[in-house]
Rosetta silent file (secondary structure, phi, psi, omega in degrees, C-alpha in Angstrom):
SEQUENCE: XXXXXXXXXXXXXXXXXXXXXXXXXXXXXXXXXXXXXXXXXXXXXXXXXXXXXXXXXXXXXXXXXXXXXXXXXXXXXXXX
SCORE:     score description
SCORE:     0.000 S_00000001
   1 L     0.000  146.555 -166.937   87.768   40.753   98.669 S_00000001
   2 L  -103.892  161.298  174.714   88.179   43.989   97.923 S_00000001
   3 H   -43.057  -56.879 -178.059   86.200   47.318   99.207 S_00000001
   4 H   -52.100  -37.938 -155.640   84.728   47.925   95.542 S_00000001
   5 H   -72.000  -61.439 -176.102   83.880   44.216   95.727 S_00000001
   6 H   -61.156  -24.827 -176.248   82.315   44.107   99.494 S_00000001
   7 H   -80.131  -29.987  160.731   80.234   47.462   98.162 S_00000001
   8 L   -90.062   30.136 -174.961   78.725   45.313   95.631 S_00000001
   9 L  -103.497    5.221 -165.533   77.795   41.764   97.086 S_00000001
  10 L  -144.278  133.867 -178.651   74.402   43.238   98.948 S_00000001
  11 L   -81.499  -38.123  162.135   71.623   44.823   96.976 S_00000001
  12 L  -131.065  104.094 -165.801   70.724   46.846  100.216 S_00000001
  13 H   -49.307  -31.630 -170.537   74.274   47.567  102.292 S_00000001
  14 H   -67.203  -96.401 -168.963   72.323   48.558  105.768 S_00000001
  15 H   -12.608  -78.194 -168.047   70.788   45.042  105.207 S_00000001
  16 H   -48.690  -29.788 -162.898   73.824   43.117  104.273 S_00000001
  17 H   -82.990  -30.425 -169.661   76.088   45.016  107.332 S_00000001
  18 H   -88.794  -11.472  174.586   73.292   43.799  109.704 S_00000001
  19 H  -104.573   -8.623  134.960   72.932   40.642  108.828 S_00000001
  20 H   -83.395  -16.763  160.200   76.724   40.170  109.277 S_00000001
  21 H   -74.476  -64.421 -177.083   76.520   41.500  112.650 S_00000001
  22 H   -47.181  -46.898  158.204   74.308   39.275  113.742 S_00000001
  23 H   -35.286  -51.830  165.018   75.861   36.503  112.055 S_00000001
  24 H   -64.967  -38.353 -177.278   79.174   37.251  114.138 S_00000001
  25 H  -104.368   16.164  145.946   77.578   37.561  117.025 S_00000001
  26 H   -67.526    5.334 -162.016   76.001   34.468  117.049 S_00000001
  27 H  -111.630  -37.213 -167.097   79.240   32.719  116.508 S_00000001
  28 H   -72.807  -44.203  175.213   80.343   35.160  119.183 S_00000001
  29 H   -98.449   16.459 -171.890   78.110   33.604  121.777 S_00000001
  30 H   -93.483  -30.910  173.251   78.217   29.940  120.540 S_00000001
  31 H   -66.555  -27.233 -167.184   82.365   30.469  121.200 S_00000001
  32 H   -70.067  -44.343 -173.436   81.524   32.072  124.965 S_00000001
  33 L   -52.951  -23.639  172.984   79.427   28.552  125.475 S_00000001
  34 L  -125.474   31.035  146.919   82.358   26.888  124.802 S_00000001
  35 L   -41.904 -177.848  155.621   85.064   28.335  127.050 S_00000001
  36 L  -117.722  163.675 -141.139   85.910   27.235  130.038 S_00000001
  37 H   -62.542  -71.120 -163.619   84.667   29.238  133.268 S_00000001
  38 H   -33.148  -58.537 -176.400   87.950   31.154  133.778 S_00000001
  39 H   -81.794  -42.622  158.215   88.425   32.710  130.123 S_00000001
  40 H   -22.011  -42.674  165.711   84.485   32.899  129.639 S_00000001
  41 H   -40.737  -94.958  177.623   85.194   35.447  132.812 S_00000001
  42 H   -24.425  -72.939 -164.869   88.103   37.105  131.587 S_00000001
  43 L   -73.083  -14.724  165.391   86.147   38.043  128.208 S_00000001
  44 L   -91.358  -70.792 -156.635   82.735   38.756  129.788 S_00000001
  45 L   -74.690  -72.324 -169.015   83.053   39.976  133.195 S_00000001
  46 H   -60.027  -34.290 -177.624   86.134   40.915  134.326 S_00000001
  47 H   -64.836  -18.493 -173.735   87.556   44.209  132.143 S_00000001
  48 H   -99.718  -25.234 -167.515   83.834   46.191  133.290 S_00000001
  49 H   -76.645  -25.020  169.314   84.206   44.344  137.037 S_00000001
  50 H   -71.624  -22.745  161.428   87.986   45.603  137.017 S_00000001
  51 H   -71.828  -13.854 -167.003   86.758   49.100  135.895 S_00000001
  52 H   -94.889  -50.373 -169.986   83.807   48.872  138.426 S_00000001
  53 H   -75.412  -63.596 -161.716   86.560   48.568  141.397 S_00000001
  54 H   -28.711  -67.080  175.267   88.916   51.102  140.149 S_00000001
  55 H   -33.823  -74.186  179.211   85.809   53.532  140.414 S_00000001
  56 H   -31.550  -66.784  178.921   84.656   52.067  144.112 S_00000001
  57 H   -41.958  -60.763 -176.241   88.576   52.709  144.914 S_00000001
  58 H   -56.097  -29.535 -169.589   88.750   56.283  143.519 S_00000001
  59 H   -94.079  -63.397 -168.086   85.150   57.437  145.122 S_00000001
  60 L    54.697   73.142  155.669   85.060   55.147  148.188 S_00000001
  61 L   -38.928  114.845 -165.088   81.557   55.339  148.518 S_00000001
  62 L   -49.937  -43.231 -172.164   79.534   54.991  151.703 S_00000001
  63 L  -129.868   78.358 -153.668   77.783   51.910  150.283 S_00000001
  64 H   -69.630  -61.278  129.580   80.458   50.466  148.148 S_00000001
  65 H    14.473 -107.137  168.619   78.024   47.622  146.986 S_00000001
  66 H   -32.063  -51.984 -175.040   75.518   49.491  145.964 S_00000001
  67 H   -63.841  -55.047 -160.849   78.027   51.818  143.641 S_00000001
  68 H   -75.993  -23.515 -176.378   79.251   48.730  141.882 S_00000001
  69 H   -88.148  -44.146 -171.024   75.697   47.035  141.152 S_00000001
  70 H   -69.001  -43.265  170.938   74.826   50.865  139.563 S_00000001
  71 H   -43.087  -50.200  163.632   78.035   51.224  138.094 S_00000001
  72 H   -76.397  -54.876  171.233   77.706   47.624  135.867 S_00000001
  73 H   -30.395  -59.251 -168.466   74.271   48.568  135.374 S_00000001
  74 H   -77.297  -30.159 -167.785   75.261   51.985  133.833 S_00000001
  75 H  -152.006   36.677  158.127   78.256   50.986  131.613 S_00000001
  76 L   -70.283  112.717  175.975   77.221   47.356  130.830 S_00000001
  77 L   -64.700  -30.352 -127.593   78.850   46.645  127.153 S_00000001
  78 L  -123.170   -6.536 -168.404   76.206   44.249  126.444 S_00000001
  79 L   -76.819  116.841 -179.343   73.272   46.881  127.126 S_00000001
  80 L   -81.249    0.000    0.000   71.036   47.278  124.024 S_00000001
């Protein structure tokens, strides 16, 4: 489909774009339900918990803990 095409299939575009995000990302969490633990990980967890450590390494924080629960808190992808 072409751009000219995709500008005309939705009588109001904000509408139409939002109602394909949500459409993807239900499909988006119906595939995380049916991962298996390890790659379910990988694509949730690990790239902000490996970005979480790097930080703890580079700062080395008195309460190292403590950094990393603020740290996912603070730059949590999934945060609305």
């Amino acid at each position: 489909m072409s751009e000219t095409q995709a500008n005309n299939t939705y009588d109001d575009m904000a509408e139409g774009k939002a109602a394909e995000q949500a459409a993807m990302s239900a499909q988006y969490k119906m595939n995380l339900n049916a991962l298996p633990v390890r790659a379910y990980l990988d694509q949730t967890v690990v790239p902000i918990m490996l970005q979480g450590l790097a930080e703890v390494a580079r700062v080395r924080p008195e309460d190292p803990v403590a950094f990393l629960a603020a740290f996912l808190l603070k730059n949590n992808p999934n945060k609305v």
